[in-house]
N, C-alpha and C positions, 0 to 999 in steps of 0.2 A: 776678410778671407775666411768664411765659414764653408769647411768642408761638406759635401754630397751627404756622409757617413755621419754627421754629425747628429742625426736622428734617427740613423739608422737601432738605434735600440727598442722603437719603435715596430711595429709587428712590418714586416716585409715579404715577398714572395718572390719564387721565379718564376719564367717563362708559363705562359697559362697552358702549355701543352708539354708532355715528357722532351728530354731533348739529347740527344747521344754527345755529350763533349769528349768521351775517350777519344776524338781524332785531334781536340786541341793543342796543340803543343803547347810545350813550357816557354817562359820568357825566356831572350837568350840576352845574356848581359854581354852590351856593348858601351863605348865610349859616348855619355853624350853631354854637352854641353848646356850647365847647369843656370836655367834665367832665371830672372827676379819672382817672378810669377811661382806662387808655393815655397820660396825660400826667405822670408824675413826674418832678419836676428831671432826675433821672437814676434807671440803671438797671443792672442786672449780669447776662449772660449767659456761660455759659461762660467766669466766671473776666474778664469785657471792660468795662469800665462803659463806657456810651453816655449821652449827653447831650442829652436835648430837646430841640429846638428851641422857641424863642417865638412865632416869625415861620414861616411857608413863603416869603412873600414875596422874589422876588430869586434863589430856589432856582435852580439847573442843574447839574448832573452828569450826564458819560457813564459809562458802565460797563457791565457783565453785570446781566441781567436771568436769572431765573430763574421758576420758576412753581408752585403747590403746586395739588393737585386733592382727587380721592374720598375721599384719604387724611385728610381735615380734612373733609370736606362735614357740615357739620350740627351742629361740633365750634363751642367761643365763639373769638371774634375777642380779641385784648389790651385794646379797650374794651368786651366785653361783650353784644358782636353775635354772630350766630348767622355762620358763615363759609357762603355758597353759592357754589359755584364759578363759576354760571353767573351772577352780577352779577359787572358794572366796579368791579371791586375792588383793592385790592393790598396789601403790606406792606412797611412801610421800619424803619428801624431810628430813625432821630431824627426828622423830621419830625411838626409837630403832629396828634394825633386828633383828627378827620377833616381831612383836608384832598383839595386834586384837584390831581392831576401830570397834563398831557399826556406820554405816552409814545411815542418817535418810534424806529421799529426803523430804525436806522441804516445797514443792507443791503439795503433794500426799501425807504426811505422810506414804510411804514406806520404809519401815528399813530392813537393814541387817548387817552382820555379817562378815568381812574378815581377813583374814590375812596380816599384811604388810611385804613385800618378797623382795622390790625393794625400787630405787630413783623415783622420781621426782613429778609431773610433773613442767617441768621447763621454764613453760610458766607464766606471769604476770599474778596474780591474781587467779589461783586455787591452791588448797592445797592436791589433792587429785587427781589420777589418779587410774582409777577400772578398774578390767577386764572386759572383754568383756559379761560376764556373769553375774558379779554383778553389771554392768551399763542395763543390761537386766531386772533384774529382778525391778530395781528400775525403771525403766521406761524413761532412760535418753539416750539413743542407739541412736534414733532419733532426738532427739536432740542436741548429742552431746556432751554437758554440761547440768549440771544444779546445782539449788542450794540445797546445803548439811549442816546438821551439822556432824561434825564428831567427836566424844568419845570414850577415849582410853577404854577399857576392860580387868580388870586384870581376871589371872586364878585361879579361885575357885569362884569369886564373882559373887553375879548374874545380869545377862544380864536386862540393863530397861526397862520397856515394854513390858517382857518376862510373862507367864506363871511360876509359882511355885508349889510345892505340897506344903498346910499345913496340920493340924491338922484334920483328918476325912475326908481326900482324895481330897476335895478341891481345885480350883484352884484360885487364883488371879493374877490381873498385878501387877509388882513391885512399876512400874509407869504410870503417860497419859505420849500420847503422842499428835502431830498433829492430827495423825489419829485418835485418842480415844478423841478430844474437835474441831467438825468440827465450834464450833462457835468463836474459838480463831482466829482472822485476819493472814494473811500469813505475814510472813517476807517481808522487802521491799529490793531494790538494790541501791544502794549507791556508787561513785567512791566518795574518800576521799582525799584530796591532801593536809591539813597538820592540824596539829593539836597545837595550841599554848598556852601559859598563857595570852598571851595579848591581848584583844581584838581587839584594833586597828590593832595590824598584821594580826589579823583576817580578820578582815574587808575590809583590803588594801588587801588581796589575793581575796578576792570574788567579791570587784568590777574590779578587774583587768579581773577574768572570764567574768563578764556582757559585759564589753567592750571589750572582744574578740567575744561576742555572745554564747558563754557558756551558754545555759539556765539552769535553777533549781536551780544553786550555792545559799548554806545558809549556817550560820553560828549557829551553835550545840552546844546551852551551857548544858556542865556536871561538878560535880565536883569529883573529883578522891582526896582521903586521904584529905578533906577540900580547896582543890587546886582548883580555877577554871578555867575549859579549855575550849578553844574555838576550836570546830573543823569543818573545811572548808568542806564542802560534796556538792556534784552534784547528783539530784538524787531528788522524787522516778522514779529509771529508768525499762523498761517494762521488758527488755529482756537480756539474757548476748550478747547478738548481738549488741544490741543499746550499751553498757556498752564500749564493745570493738572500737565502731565507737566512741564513746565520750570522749573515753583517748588516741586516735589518734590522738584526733581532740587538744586533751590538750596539750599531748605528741611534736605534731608539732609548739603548740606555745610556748615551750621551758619552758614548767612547769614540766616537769619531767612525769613520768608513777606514776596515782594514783593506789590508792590500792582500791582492789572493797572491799566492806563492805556491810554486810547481817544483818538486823537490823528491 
């Protein structure tokens, strides 16, 4: 069961001629009944087992959003659907088949609405693979990537940030969002490469960066359930370009692949 998306890290394109999707609508979450097909306990990609979710319910993660197009147009989805680029679609790596994430570009406060139909993307560091349509509309095409939060959406509940009817015809948002408090700071970028109880490991991991030349390396104290944790980050970093050149750059000196983190 190897996802569409699963290569998509690979250079990709859209439509070979411009194409107006501002009439596409958003997905709209409904009740559907969940088959075998794209749901197994778990799963093995490159050598990675991933683990299904039961629920979407509760879901939220930021991270790198990516996006697959022509390259897959017409190709099967990981449950069995036909992929069209130009539906509100997308692919995750655990999250139930189908389910619907709101997806909120975190540098524009633009949001939308998809269905998840497939796997992946199964490239380090993004969580989220859009179609070619719903990486258009959020304004991330040209670039490629960018940074996302993304929340699951059950069916019957309402959409946040959305419009309502109440009482005397009314409309209000459910919730703000980025785009509705432009004076709220942007999220920053972050590669993360470990997270400990002890300081001193802490510590001993982040001069080890200084003395490779790692710039940025700090040590992030939080405390989780009265616990406190010390976590190693590189970063604030500009771009997911620079992200990718600096967990290369990590990668090669035998620190392992960090995790980007959107914070």
């Amino acid at each position: 069961m190897l996802s569409l998306s699963a290569c998509s890290a690979h250079r990709d394109s859209g439509p070979s001629r411009p194409v107006n999707v501002s009439h596409i609508p958003d997905a709209v979450p409904r009740y559907e009944e969940r088959t075998r097909a794209g749901n197994p306990p778990s799963y093995v990609v490159l050598g990675k087992r991933y683990y299904v979710m039961k629920e979407s319910a509760g879901y939220v993660e930021r991270g790198i959003a990516s996006w697959y197009g022509r390259k897959f147009h017409g190709r099967k989805t990981s449950n069995g659907e036909t992929y069209n680029m130009y539906a509100m679609t997308a692919a995750h790596k655990t999250l139930p088949i189908p389910s619907y994430v709101q997806v909120t570009n975190l540098d524009n406060g633009k949001r939308i609405v998809v269905r998840v139909n497939d796997r992946g993307p199964f490239h380090e560091g993004r969580i989220i693979d859009l179609s070619y349509t719903a990486a258009q509309k959020l304004d991330i095409v040209g670039h490629g990537t960018g940074r996302v939060e993304v929340r699951a959406i059950e069916a019957g509940q309402p959409i946040p940030g959305t419009p309502t009817r109440i009482a005397g015809g009314e409309r209000q948002l459910q919730s703000a969002t980025l785009a509705d408090a432009p004076a709220r700071a942007k999220p920053s970028l972050y590669l993360q490469l470990g997270s400990f109880i002890s300081m001193h490991n802490a510590e001993t991991l982040r001069a080890r960066l200084a003395l490779n030349n790692v710039a940025g390396a700090a040590v992030k104290h939080t405390t989780v359930d009265r616990q406190n944790i010390y976590r190693v980050r590189v970063g604030p970093l500009q771009s997911v370009e620079e992200a990718g050149r600096v967990a290369s750059q990590i990668n090669n000196l035998g620190m392992g692949v960090p995790t980007i983190i959107i914070d």
